[in-house]
C-alpha positions in Angstrom: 0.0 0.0 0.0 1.4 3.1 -0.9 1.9 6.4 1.7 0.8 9.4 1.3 2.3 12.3 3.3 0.1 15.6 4.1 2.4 18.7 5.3 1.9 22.4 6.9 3.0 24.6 8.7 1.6 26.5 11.4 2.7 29.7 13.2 -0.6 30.9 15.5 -3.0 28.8 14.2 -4.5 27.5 17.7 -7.9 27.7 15.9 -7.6 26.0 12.6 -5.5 22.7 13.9 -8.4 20.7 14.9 -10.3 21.6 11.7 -7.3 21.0 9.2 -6.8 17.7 11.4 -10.4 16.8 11.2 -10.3 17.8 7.6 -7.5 15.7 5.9 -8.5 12.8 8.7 -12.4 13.0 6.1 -10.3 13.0 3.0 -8.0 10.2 3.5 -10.3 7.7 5.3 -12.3 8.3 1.0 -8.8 6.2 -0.3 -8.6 4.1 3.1 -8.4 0.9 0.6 -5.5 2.5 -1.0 -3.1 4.5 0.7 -2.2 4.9 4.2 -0.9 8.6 5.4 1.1 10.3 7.7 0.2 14.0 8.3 3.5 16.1 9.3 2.6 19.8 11.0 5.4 21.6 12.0 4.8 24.4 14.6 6.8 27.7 13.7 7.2 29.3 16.9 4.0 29.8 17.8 3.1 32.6 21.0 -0.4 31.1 21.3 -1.8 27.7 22.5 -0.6 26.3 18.4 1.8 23.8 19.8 -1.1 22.6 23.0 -3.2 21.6 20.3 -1.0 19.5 18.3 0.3 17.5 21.0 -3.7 17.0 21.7 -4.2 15.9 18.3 -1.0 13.8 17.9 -1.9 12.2 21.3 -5.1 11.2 19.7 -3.8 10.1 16.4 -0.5 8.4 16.1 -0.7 9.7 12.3 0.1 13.0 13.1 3.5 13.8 13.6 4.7 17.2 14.7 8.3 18.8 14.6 8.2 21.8 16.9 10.9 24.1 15.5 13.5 26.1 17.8 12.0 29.6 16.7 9.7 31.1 13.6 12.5 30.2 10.9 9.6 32.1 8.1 7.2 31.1 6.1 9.4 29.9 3.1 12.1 27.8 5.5 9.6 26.0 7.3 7.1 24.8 4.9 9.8 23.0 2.4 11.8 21.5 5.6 8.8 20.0 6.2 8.2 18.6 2.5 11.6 17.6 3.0 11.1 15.6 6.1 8.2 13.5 4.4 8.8 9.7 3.9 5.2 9.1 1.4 5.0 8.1 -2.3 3.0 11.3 -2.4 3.4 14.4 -0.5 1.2 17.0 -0.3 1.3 20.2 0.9 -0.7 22.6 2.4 -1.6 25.6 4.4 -2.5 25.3 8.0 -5.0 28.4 7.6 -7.4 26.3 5.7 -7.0 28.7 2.6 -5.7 25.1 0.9 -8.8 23.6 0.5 -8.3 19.7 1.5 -11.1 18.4 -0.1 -8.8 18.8 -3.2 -6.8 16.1 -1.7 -8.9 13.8 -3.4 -8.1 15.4 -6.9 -4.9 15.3 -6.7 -4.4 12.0 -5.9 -6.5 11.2 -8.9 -4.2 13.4 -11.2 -1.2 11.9 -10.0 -2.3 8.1 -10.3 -3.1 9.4 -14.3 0.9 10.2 -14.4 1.5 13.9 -13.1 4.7 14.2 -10.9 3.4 17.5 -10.1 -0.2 18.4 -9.6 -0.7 22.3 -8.6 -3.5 23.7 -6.9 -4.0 27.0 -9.1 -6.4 30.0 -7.2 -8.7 31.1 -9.9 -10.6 33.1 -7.2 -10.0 34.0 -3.7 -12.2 35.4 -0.8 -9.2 37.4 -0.1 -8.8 41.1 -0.4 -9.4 41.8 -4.3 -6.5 44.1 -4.5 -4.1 41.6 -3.0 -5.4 39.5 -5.1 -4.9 41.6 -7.8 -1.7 42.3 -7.2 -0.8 38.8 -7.1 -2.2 37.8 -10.5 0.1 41.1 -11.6 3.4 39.6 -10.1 2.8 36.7 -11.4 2.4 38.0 -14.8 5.4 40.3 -14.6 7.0 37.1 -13.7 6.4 35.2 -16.3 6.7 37.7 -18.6 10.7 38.1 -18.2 11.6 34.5 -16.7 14.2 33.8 -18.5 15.3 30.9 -16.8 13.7 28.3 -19.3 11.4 27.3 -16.8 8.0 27.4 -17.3 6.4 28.9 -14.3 2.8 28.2 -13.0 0.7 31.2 -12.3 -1.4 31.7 -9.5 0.4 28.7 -7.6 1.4 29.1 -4.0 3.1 25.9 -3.4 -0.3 24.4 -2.7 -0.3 20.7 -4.6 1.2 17.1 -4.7 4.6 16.3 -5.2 5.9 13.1 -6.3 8.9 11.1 -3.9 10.8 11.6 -6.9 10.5 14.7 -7.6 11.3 15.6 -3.3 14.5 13.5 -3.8 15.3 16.0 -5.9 14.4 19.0 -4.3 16.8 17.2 -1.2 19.6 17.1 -3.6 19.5 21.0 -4.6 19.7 21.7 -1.2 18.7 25.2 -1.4 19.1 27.2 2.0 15.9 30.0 0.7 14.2 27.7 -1.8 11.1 29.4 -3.7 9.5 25.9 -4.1 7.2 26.6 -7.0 9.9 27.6 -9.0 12.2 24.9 -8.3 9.8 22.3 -8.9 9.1 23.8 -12.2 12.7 24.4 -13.3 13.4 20.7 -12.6 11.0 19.7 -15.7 9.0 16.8 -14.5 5.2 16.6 -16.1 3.0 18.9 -14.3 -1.0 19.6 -14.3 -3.1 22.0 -12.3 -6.5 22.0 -10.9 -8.4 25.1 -10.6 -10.1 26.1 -7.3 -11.6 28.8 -5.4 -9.7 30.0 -2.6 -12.2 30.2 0.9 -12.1 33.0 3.1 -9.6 31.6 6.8 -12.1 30.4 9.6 -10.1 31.5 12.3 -7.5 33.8 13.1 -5.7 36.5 11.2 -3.7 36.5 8.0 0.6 36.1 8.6 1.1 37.3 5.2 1.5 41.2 4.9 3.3 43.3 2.6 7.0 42.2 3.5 6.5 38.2 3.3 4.7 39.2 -0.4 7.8 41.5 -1.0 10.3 38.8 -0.1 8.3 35.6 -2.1 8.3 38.3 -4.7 11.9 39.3 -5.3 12.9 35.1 -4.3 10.9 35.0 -7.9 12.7 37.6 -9.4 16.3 37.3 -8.3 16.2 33.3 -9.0 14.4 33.4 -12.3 15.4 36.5 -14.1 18.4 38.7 -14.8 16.4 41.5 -16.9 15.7 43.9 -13.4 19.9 44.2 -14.0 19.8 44.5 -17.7 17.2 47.4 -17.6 18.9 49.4 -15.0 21.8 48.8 -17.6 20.0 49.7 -20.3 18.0 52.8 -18.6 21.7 54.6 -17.2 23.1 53.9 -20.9 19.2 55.9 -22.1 18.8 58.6 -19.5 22.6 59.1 -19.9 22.0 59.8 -23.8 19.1 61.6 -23.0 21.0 63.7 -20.6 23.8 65.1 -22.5 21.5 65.7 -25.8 19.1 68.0 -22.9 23.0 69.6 -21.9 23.7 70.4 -25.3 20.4 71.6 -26.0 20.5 73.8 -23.1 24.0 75.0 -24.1 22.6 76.1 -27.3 20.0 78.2 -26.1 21.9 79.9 -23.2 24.9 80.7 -25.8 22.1 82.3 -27.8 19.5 83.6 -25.8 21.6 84.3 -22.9 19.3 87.5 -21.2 16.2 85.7 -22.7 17.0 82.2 -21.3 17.6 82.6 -17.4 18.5 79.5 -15.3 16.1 78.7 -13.1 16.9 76.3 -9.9 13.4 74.6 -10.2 14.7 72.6 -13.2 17.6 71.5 -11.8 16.5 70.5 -8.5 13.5 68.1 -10.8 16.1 66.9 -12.4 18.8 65.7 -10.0 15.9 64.5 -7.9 14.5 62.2 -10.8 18.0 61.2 -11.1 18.5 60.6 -7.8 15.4 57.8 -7.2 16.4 56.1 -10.9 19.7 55.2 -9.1 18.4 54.1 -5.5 15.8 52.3 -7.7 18.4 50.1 -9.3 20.8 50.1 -6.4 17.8 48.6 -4.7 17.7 45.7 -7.1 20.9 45.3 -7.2 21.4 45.2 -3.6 18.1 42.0 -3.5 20.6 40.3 -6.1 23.6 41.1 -3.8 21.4 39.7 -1.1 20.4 36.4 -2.3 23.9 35.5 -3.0 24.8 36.0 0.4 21.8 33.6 1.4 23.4 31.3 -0.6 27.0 31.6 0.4 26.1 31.5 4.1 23.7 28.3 4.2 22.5 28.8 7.0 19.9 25.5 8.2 16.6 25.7 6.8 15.3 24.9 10.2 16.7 23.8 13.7 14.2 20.9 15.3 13.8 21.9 19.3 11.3 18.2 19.6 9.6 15.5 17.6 6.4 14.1 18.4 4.8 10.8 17.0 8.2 9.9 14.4 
């Protein structure tokens, strides 16, 4: 019989255990005659009564394993050290906030017994703010539009899906210290498919994402899968500096020949060596995200230290 293993992570979430427990305990016992499963939740520092309830529930279900990490090690670390840590054919992963539906369990089991390494849950909807959402489907878009990797990314896909054992040896393999796992599982080419759903509103508790975790999963995209952020601020300090002298020379001209008509005015200036000014912290910002992820990569730090295992 094979094993499927279920995986989340939870920082906060004293609320939604029981019901993701509950939730994935209804799906599986549907493919009872076919699989058994192990569900893995690993509790990411939590400051509320997170970590009470999964002993609770590993107590009452020896299928519920739970690695209790030293601190919060972030919401990219923790998720894929615990994809990582699986031991099914299968492994699926999926939010603890119950924003990953798991009655879609089901479908992607079906998908991947058809002959899909990779099945991906892709929002098509979400009772989420509509201009986060918006701004999403725009990143992801941008995205795609200059990955030029040679992967072939998946919009609209947080991570949310089935992976096959194969495809997680992998993934073990790279050994990436701030791994943006949609990406990586695309780049490594194995066949892929991706079921539609509607992303539900959380039950319980309050949202962990805010605009710095969407900044960082953002420029983790960009820095790993494109290089045209530093080709355009190339490419815009070889423009504006044409642009530049031509406006100089212009200027030259009309001061050499106008020279009581034309009077120099501050007000220009200061627009200008303002505008100037923000191109260049603009591109120095990029450059430092790309200076950045290199030294994530040169330090390797631990994607996660383990303070206790319950149920392995």
């Amino acid at each position: 019989m094979k094993k499927i293993s279920i995986v989340s992570s939870a920082f906060n979430e004293q609320g939604n255990i029981p019901l993701l427990c509950e939730a994935v305990r209804a799906e599986m016992a549907k493919w009872a005659d076919k699989y058994e499963y192990e569900q893995i939740i690993l509790d990411n520092g939590s400051t509320d009564d997170t970590l009470v309830v999964l002993r609770e529930q590993a107590a009452a279900d020896k299928r519920i394993k739970v690695i209790v990490n030293a601190r919060n090690f972030g919401h990219i670390r923790s998720p894929y050290y615990g994809i990582l840590q699986a031991t099914g054919d299968g492994v699926v992963y999926l939010a603890s906030d119950l924003q990953d539906p798991p009655e879609l369990i089901g479908e992607f089991l079906s998908r991947w017994e058809q002959g899909s390494k990779v099945v991906f849950g892709q929002k098509q909807q979400s009772a989420e703010n509509k201009l986060f959402f918006a701004v999403r489907k725009f990143y992801y878009w941008l995205l795609n539009l200059i990955n030029d990797s040679g992967a072939e990314l998946v919009e609209n896909c947080t991570g949310f899906g089935l992976y096959d054992k194969e495809v997680v040896d992998q993934l073990r393999k790279l050994d990436d210290p701030y791994p943006y796992l949609r990406g990586l599982v695309c780049e490594l080419g194995y066949s892929k498919c991706v079921v539609p759903f509607v992303q539900p509103a959380r039950k319980t508790g309050i949202t962990k994402n805010n605009f710095y975790t969407l900044y960082d999963n953002a420029m983790i995209g960009f820095t790993n899968y494109s290089k045209v952020p530093l080709r355009l601020a190339t490419f815009s300090g070889f423009v504006l500096g044409m642009i530049s002298f031509l406006l100089a020379c212009v200027y030259l001209v009309l001061k050499l020949c106008f020279w009581h008509k034309f009077p120099m005015g501050t007000a220009p200036l200061l627009l200008a060596v303002l505008f100037f000014s923000s191109v260049q912290l603009v591109f120095l910002g990029l450059l430092g995200e790309y200076i950045g992820a290199i030294l994530t990569q040169i330090l390797h730090r631990p994607l996660v230290i383990e303070k206790e295992r319950i149920n392995f």
